[in-house]
N, C-alpha and C positions, 0 to 999 in steps of 0.2 A: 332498526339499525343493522341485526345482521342482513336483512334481505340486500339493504345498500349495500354495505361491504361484499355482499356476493355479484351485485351487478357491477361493481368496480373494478372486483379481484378478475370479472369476465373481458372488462370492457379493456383491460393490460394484457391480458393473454393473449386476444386478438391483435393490439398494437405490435405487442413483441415480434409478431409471426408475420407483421405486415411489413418487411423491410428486405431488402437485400443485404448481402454480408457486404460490407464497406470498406473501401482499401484495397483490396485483393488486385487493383489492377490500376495500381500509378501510375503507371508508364502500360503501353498498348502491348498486350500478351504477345509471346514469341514462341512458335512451336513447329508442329506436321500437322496436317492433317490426309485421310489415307484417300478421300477422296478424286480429288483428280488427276492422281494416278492410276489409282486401283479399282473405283470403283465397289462393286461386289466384291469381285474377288479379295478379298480378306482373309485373314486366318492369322492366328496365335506365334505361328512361327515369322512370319513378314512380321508384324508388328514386334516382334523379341528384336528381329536384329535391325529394323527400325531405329530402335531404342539401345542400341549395340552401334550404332552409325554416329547414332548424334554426339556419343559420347568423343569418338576415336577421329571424327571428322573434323573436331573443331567449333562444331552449331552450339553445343552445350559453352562451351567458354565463351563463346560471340556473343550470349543471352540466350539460346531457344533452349523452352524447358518443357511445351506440352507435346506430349502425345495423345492427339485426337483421333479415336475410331469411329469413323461415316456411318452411313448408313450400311445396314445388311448383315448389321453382328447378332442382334436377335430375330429369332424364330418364332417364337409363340408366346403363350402364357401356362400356368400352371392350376390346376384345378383351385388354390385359393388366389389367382390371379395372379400371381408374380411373374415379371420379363423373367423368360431364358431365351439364355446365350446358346448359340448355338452351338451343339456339342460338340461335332465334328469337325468346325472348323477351330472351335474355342475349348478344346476338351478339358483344358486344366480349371476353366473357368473365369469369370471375369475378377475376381477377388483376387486370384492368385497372379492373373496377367499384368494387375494393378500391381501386386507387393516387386513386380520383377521390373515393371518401370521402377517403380519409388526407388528399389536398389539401387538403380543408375541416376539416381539425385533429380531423377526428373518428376516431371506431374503427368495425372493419367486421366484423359477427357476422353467422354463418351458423346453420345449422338440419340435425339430422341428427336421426338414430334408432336405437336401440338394438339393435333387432329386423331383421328382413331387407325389411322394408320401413317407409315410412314411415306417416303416419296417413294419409297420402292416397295411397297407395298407390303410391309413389315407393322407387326404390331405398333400402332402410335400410345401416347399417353393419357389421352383424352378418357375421364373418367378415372385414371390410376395416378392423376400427379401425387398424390401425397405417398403412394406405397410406394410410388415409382422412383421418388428422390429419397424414400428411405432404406430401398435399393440398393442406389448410386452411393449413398452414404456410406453405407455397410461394406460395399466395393471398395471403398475409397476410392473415390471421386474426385477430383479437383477443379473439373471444366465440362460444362454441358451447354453443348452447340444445338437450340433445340427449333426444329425446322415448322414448316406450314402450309403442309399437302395437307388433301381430306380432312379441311377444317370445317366443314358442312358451312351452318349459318352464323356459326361463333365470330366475333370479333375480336381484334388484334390484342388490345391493352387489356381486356380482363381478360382472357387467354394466358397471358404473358405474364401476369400476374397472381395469377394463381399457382403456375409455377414456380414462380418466385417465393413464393411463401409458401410451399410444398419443401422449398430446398432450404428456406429461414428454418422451420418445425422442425426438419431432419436434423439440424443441428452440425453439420460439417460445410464447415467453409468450399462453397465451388463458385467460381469465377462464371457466369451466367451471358451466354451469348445467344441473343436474340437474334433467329432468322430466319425473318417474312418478308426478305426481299424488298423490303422499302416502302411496301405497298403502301401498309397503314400509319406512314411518315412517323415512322419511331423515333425520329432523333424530337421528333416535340412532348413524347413523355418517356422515351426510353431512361431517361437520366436515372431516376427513382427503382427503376424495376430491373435493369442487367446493366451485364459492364462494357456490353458492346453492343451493336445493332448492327444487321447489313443493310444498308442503305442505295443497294441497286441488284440486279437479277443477278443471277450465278455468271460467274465471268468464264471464259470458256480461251483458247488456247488460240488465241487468234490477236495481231496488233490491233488492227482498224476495221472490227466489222459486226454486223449483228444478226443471229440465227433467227430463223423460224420461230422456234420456240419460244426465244426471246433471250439467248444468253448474249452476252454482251462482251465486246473487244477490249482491252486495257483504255483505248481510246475513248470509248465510249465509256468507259467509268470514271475514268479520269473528266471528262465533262461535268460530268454528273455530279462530281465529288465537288465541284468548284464552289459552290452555294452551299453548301452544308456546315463549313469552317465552326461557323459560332456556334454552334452546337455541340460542339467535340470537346472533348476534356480530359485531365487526372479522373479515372475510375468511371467513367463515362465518353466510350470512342463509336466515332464513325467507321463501319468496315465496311473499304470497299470489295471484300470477299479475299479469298487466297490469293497465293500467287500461283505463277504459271511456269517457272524460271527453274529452266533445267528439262522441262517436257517435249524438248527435241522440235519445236515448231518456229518460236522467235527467236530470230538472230541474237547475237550478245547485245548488238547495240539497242535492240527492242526489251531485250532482258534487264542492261541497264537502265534502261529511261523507267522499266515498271518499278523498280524496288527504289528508285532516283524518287519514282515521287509517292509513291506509298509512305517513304521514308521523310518525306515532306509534308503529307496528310497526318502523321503520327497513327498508322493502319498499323494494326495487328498484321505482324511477319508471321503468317503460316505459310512454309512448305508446302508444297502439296508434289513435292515431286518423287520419284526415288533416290532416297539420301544414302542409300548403300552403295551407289555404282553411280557417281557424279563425275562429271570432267573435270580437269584443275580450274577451268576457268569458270564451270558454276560454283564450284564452293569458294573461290574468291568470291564471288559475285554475293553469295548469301552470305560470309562470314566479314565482311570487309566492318571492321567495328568501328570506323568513322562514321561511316555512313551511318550505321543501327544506333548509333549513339546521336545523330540528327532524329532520327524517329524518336528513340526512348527519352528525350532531352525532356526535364521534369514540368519545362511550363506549357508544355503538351499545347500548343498552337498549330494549327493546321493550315494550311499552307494556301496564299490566297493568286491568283493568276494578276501579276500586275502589270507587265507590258506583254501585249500580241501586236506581231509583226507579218501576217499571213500566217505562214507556215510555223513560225518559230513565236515560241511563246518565254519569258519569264516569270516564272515562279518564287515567289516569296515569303520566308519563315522567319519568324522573330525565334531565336533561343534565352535560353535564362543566362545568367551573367551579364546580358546587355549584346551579346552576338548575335548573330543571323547565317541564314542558307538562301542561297538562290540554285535553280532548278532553271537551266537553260535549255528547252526541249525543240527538236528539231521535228513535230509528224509528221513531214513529205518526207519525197522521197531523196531530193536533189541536198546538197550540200549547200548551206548556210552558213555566209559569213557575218559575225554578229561584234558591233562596236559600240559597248555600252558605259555610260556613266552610271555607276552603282552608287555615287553619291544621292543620298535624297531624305527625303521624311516619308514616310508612311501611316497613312492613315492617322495624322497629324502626333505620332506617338513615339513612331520609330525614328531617329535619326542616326544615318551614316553619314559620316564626316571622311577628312583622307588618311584619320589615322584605325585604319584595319589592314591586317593581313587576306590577301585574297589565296584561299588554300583549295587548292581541289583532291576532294576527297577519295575517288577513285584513284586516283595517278598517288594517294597520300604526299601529298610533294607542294609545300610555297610558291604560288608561281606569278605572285607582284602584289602589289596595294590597291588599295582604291584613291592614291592621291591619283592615278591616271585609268583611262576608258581600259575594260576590260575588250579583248579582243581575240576569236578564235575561231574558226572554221566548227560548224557544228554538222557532222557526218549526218546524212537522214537516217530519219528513225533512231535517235539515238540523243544520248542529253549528257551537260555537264553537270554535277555539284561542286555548288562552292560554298562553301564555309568562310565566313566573315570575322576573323579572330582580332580583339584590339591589342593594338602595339603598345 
């Protein structure tokens, strides 16, 4: 009898440890991160007033709460194995960089790797998950964006999952975001193991086009993203990767169409730009809380392509209350004039009738019903939100 109660007392330990923290991400995380801006370059003092930005800019009251540092904060290990931070650029340390975000009411996300090194060729965690997220822990931790260079012959889901219950054992809640680039079609067991997945290559600063290497245009994510919907959820999202908005490349009206439909995907709003020194019209553009509140809206649907017209496409989102969004996107180049009946049923579930408000969310302003066609010139490269509110 006691041998059984020992193989039982074992066979719950193990269970315990085999789970993700649950909840932490009802609505699709909202934060920075330092990479496609900065790259390497990182250091203690960029991330302070980082986190000094979000507060005084607006982002923190919009929703955005994470600060995530990329790759290239750690240097080495320690004779019993432990990440360090690098000293010079991190002299205070990563525990105390932590307590100065937490100060500022925000969360403080790190960056690791799956494989035994990172993409940039930094210590990975391969072999250290358990010490490594009792690390992070110790840190205080909140959000671990954890990548997948130099994974040798490993595969994706026990990979993935071993970290996961490296960060259960540690015992502090971190928000766990899986990114293997979609390879290994995470949205078919990601649900169980983190709270997000990236679901296509790194997206790169560009509208409509695709690198060598393989990074991908808004356009070409946005493709991509169109099949993936039912898989997405409360505490369970598809990312189509950062944003790009405010990097000095895409026009506004390219800027609006990307967070237009990010915000219609229910994608995690990361920043990735510098939030210290923004134009007025990108911190409209990032803090417009109509719009973030179409992303964050609780029944987390993910936004399905329902009429294409060539060039111009319709996008369609059920919200909770019985409301809806449509996403009017124009990807050429030429000007689009579009005369739509938004009356319909969808997906034999949804039905809109003539009694809605047709509100466009960028302009925040009522601009008629859907008792008649909606109708508007849609500029290229560039998209409307509408918000469907009942009378």
């Amino acid at each position: 009898m006691r041998k059984l109660w020992i193989i039982l007392l074992s066979i719950t330990a193990i269970s315990v440890h085999a789970q993700k923290f649950e909840r932490l991400a009802k609505t699709p995380p909202m934060g920075w991160n330092s990479w496609n801006k900065f790259g390497c370059d990182i250091n203690e003092t960029i991330i302070k007033e980082i986190a000094d930005a979000m507060v005084s800019n607006g982002m923190k009251s919009a929703g955005y709460q994470y600060i995530v540092i990329d790759d290239c904060w750690q240097i080495g290990r320690d004779s019993l194995g432990n990440i360090i931070a690098d000293p010079e650029r991190f002299p205070s340390g990563m525990k105390k960089l932590g307590e100065y975000i937490h100060s500022k009411g925000l969360k403080f996300g790190i960056y690791s790797d799956a494989g035994t090194e990172t993409c940039q060729r930094r210590p990975g965690s391969r072999g250290y998950e358990f010490q490594d997220a009792r690390t992070y822990a110790e840190w205080g931790v909140d959000f671990l964006k954890y990548d997948w260079c130099y994974h040798g012959k490993q595969t994706q889901e026990p990979s993935y999952i071993t970290m996961r219950d490296a960060i259960y054992k540690a015992g502090r809640p971190m928000v766990y975001s899986i990114c293997e680039w979609g390879t290994g079609k995470p949205w078919e067991w990601g649900k169980d193991v983190g709270h997000l997945w990236r679901t296509t290559e790194d997206i790169i600063n560009c509208f409509d086009c695709i690198n060598d290497w393989g990074g991908l245009g808004v356009m070409q994510i946005i493709d991509l993203e169109a099949s993936l919907g039912n898989y997405s959820g409360p505490d369970h999202w598809n990312d189509p990767d950062m944003l790009e908005v405010g990097n000095g490349v895409l026009t506004v009206g390219e800027e609006r169409l990307h967070i237009s439909m990010w915000s219609m995907f229910s994608a995690p709003l990361m920043a990735g730009n510098d939030i210290r020194k923004m134009s007025t019209e990108t911190t409209k553009l990032l803090t417009n809380k109509e719009v973030i509140a179409i992303d964050q809206d609780s029944l987390g649907f993910s936004a399905i392509r329902w009429m294409k017209y060539g060039d111009l496409e319709v996008w369609f989102k059920a919200l909770s209350n019985g409301e809806y969004a449509f996403c009017i996107l124009n990807r050429g180049k030429d000007p689009i004039t579009i005369n739509q009946d938004l009356k319909t049923t969808i997906k034999r579930k949804f039905t809109i009738d003539n009694n809605f408000i047709i509100r466009d969310v960028w302009k925040q302003k009522d601009i008629g019903t859907t008792k008649d066609n909606f109708v508007q010139v849609i500029p290229g490269h560039d998209a409307v939100l509408l918000k469907l509110i009942k009378r």
